[in-house]
N, C-alpha and C positions, 0 to 999 in steps of 0.2 A: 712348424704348423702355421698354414696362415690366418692372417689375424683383421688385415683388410683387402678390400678390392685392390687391383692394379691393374688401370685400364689398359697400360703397356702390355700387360703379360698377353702372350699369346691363348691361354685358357680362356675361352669362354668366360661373361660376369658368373652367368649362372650356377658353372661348375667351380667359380671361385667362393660362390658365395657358400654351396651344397659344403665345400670342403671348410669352410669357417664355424657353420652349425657343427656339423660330424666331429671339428676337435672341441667343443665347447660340449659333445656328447660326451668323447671320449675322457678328454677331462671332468669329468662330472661336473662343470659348470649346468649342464643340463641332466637331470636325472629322469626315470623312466616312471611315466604317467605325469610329466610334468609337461604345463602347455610350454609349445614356444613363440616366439614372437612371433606376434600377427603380421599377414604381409604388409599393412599401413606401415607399422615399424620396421620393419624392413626397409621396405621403399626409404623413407626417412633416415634411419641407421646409414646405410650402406648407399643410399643417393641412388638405386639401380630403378628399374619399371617394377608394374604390379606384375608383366606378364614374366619376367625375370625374377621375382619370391617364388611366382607359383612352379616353374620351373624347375627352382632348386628345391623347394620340397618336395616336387616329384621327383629328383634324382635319389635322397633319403629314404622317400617311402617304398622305390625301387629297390634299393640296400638292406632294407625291413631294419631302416633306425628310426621309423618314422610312420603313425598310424595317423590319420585324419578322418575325422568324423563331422559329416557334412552336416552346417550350421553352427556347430561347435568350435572346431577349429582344428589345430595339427599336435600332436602330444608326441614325446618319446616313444618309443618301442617298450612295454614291459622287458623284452629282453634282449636290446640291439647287440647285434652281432659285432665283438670288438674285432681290432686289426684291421 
């Protein structure tokens, strides 16, 4: 599972980054109703754009691993879909 960016890699940052959250879901590093990091941290964590977090949390909330509540921020799924 990946763990960092790799500029080389042919994937996309964004769909590199979507699949770093997702194992860090899967792994219960993140658990459900739990916020995740804001895209400032992102941005910072991962050295990618702000339009690049927002991105990849839109690939997540596409997957239904990922509910965002506007002003609030982006939290786990009550009950994301594993696999």
């Amino acid at each position: 599972m990946r763990t960092e960016i790799d500029r080389w890699d042919p994937l996309p940052v964004y769909e590199q980054l979507a699949e770093i959250l997702r194992g860090q879901i899967e792994r219960g590093e993140l658990v459900p109703r739990q916020p995740l990091p804001s895209e400032s941290y992102l941005v910072g964590q991962y050295g990618v754009s702000r339009g690049t977090a927002r991105r990849a949390l839109e690939v997540l909330r596409e997957a239904g691993l990922v509910r965002t509540i506007p002003q609030r921020g982006s939290y786990v799924a009550d009950n994301p879909p594993t696999g």
